[in-house]
N, C-alpha and C positions, 0 to 999 in steps of 0.2 A: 356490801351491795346485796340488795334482796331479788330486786325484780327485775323486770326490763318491759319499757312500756314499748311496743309495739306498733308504729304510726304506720297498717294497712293500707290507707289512703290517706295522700298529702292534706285532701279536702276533706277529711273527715270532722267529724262536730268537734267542738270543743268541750271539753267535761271540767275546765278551771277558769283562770282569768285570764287565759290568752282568745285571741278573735281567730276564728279559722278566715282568711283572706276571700270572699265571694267572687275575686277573679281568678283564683288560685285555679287551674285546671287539673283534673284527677287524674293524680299521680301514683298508681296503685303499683305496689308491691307484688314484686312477681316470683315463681313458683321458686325461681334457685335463688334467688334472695332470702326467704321465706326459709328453705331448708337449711341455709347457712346462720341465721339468725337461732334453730332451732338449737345449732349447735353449737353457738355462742353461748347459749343459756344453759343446757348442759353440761359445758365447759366449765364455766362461771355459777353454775347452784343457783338460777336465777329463775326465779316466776312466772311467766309470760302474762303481760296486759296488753289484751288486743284490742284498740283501738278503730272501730270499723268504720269504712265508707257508707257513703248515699246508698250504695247496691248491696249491703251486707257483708260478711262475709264469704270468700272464696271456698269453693269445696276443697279443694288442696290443702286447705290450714287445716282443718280436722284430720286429714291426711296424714300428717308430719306432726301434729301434737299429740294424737297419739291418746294415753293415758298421764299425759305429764297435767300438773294443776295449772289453769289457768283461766282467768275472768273476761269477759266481753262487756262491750262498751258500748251501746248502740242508741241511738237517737229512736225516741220515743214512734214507732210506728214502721219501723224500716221491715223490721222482719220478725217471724212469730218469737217472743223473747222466753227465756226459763228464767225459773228461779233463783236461778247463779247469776244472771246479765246484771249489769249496772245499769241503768235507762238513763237517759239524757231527753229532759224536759225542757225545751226552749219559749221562755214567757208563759202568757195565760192562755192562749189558744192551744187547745189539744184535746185529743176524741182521747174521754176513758176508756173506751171500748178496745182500745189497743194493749191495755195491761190484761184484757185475757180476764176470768173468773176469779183468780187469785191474787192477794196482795202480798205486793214486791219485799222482798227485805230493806231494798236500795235504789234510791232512784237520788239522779242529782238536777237540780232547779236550775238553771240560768235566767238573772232577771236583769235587763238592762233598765239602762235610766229614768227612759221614758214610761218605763211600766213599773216605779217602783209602786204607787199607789195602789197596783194590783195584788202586788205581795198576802197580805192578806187572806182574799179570798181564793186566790192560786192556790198558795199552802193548804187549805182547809180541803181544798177538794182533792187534792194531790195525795194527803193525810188520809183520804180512805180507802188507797191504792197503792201505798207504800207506807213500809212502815219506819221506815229513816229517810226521812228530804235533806240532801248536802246541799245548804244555799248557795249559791255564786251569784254575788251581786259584781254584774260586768262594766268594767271602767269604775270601779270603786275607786282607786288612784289616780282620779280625773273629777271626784265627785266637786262640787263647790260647797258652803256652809250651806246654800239651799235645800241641795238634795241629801247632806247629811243629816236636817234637819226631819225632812220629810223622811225617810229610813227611820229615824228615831219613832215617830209614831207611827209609822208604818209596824215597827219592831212592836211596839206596845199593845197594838191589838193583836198581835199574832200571840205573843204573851200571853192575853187572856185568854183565848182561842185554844191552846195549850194543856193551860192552867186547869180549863174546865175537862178537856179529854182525862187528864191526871186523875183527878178529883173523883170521876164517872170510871175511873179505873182500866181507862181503853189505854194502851199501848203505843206508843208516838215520840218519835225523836225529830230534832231540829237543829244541826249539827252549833248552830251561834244561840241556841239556848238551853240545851238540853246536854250539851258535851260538860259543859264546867261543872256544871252542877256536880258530878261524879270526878271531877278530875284535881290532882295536887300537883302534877308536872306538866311541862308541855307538851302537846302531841302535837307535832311538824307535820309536814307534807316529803319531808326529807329528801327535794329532788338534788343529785349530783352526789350522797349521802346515802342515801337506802334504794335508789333509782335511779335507772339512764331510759335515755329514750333512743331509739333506731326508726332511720326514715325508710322509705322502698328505696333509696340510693343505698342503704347500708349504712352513711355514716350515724354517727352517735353524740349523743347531744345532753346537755343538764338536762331539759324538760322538752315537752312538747312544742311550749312557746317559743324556746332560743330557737328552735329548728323552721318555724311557723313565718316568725319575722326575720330568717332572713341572719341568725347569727352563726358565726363559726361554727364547726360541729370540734367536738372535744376528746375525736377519735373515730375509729371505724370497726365492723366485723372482723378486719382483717389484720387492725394492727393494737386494738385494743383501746384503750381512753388513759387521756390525761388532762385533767381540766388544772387551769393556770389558777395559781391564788386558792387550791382547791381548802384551805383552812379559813378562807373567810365563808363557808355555807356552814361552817357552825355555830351554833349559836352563843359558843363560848367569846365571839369573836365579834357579836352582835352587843355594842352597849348596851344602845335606847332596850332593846329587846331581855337584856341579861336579868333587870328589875323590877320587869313586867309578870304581872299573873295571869293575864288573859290568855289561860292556856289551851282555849281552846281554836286561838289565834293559828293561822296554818302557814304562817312567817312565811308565805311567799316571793321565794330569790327572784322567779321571773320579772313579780312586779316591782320587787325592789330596785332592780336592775333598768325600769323601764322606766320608772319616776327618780330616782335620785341616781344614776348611772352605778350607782352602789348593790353587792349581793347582799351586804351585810348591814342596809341603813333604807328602812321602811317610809312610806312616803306617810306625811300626819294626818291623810283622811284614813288609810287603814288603820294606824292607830286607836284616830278618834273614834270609829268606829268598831274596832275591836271592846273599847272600855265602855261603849254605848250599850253592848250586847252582853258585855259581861252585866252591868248595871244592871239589865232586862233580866236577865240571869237571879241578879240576885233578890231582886224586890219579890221574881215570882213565886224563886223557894220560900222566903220569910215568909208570903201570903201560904205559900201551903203548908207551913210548920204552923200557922194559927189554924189551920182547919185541920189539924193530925193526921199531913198526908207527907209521905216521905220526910218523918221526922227523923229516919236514919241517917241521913243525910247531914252532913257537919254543916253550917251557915256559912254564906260565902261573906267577908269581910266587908263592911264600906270601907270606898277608899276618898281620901282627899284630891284627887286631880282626876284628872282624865285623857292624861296624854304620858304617855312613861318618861317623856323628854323631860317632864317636867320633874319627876322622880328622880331619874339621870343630874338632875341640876341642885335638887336638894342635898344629893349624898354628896356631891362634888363642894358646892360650894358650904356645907354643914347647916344646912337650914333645918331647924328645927324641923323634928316631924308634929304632923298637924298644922304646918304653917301653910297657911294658904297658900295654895298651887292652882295657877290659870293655865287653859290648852294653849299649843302652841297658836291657834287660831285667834284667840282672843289674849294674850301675853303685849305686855309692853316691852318694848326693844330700845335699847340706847343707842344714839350714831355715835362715832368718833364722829369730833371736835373735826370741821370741816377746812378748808383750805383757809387762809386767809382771807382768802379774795370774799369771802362771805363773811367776814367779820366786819364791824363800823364800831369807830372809837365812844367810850363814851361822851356824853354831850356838857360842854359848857359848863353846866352849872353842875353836873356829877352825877345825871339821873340814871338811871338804866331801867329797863325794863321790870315789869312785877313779875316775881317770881312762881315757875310755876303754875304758868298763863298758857293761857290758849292762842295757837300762831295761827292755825287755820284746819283746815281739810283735807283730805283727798279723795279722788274720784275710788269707789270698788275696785276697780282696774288697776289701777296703782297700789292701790293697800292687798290687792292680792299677789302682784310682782313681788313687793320686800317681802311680803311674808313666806313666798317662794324662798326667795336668795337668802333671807333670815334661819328657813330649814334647814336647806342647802348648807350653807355657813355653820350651823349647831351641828348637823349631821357629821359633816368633815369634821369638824374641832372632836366630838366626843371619838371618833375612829384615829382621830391624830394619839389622843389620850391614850386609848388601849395600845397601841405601837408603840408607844414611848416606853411602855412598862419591859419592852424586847431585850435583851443583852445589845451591845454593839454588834457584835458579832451577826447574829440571826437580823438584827435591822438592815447593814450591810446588804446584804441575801435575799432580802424581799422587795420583786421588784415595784411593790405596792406603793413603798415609800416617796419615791420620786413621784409619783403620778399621784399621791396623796397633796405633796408638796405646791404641784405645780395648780391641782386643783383649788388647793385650802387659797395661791395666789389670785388665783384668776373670781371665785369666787368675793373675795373680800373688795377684789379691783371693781366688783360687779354690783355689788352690797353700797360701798361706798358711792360708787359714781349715781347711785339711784340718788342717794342722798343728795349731792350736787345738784343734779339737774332739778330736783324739785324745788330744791331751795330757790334754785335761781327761779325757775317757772314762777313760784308764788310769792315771791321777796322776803324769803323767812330771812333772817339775824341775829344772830348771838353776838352779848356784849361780852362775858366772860367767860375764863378757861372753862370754872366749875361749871357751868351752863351747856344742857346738852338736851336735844331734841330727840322727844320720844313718838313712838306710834302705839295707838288703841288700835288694833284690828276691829274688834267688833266696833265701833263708832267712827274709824279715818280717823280720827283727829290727834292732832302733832299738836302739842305742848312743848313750850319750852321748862325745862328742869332743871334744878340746883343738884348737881350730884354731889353725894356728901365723900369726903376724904379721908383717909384715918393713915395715921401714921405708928 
């Protein structure tokens, strides 16, 4: 453990992907809190990150930090900022005039959904007043294939926009395009890992967000931390994520946790949007290795997919590399062979349906449920996988297993019964065993299929 973030005020901004609650009432840390925290971090070798309220910071804090190192957090306009603060820029609305004559080292973006078309021209102006923007695109784990769509080219003119500062030899980073470029490993956010967070109660939490919405705290000032299952926040312990290179991906546990109830299993919009920006990433270095600019620079690979489940699935089941790989978004899925009650014999004279045929539709709504329960379902199976690799012994031990178990049930009870019900809703029918109904995400449409056998 390196640091310890510091949550001032309950309602202070947010600087990642968690939402600061706007009913939340300011719950500000107080002076013998504050000093006992001091000497938490003391105790503990730990960094202070102060996270500040609507009013700033407290004069007592400067009080009791002392000479020790430590960084401020402050929402763009609150109070006069130095050159040390990290600023928090909320959407496109914002007086420059607040960054003072000098340009920032650090500023972080917040863009929600409904602004992502602003991205863009945000970034461009933001870019002359700081010289590293950390994006946070807010409710990414909520995104639909609409607004990851729009992202995508959102991301491509900001690329160029970029491209062209590089080239003119001005100075500029963008943390989902500018980080890979230089990077061979991953670099994490390493909350619960290299970071805890402390509320004005005292208690102690993985991040800002568990403390935000309302989750357990994972220990106190006073009795120290112990977070449960604390070997799933590594990454060794993350499949989907172990054969991924998007490393400039920030594996966020909070939202892991909040889309798939999983630390260690990412929900498939950040995914797909992680290999979006790598892509952007890389198309932009190639364009600037033809104009002999950061030719130091080693070429970032194309890759065949764009989802690492999908990668995950190749090494699993031996699929050729370079075999085509589709997102978990657009991927065709097999049901199990439904109950009986949905089967009808063949007819009289021995016909059966054409192979391979088209059975009908579904509404968006429905092809976005399975493809939920579908992740869901792939997610569990691949963290089934890595458990099974445990001695008996250490399986035993970990109370994960059960609760893996009862999930991988409840899920498949959930996966399958979609199946039924639609079947029944739209009168699908399968004549034979081989005979198994598939879905197109991107088009709805369920086909009936010949699954081939091998023995």
């Amino acid at each position: 453990m390196r640091s310890l973030v510091v949550l001032l005020d309950q309602s202070a901004p947010s600087f990642c992907y968690y939402e600061t609650h706007a009913t939340v009432s300011p719950q500000r840390m107080t002076r013998a809190t504050f000093e006992r925290v001091v000497g938490f971090a003391d105790a503990h070798a730990l960094e202070l990150q102060l996270l500040c309220g609507h009013d700033g910071i407290a004069p007592f804090v400067h009080e009791f930090v002392g000479q020790r190192p430590y960084t401020r957090y402050l929402r763009l306009g609150v109070a006069d900022p130095t050159l040390d603060d990290v600023l928090i820029v909320d959407g496109p609305d914002w007086d420059a005039r607040a960054f003072g004559s000098n340009r920032h080292p650090l500023c972080v973006l917040r863009v929600r959904r409904d602004h992502i078309e602003h991205l863009p021209e945000t970034w461009d102006r933001l870019s002359e007043h700081a010289y590293r923007v950390v994006l946070v695109m807010s409710e990414l784990d909520r995104y639909d294939e609409s607004e990851l769509s729009r992202y995508e080219t959102m991301l491509l003119d900001v690329r160029q926009r970029l491209a062209s500062k590089y080239l003119r030899g001005v100075a500029a980073e963008l943390n989902v395009l500018s980080d890979r470029l230089r990077l061979d490993a991953p670099i994490e956010c390493g909350a619960g890992i290299d970071h805890l967070t402390v509320t004005p109660s005292g208690d102690l939490y993985i991040c800002p967000g568990f403390a935000v919405d309302g989750e357990p705290p994972v220990g106190s000032l006073s009795e120290g931390w112990s977070i449960p299952n604390e070997a799933l926040l590594e990454r060794s312990r993350a499949p989907i994520c172990g054969l991924c290179d998007a490393f400039h991906c920030r594996r966020c546990v909070y939202m892991n946790r909040r889309a798939t109830l999983e630390l260690n299993t990412p929900a498939w919009q950040v995914c797909r949007a992680a290999h979006v920006e790598r892509e952007a990433s890389r198309s932009m270095l190639s364009s600037l290795h033809q104009r002999r600019c950061m030719d130091r620079i080693r070429p970032i690979p194309p890759l065949d997919y764009v989802d690492p489940l999908d990668r995950l699935m190749q090494v699993r089941h031996a699929v050729p590399h370079g075999a085509s790989a589709v997102p978990r978004q657009t991927a065709r899925i097999t049901m199990p062979e439904p109950a009986p009650l949905l089967a009808t014999p063949v007819n009289s004279a021995g016909g059966t349906r054409p192979l391979n045929c088209l059975v009908g539709r579904v509404t968006p709504e429905e092809r976005d449920e399975i493809q939920e329960l579908y992740r869901r379902k792939a997610g569990l199976a691949a963290l089934m996988t890595t458990l099974a690799r445990m001695d008996a012994a250490t399986l035993r031990s970990t109370p994960l297993y059960e609760k893996l178990v009862r999930d991988m049930g409840e899920a498949t009870l959930a996966y399958e019964g979609w199946w039924e019900r639609t079947a029944i809703k739209y009168h699908w029918t399968s004549h034979r065993p081989d005979q198994k109904w598939h879905i197109d995400f991107a088009t709805c449409d369920v086909q009936l299929c010949v699954e081939q056998l091998s023995f």
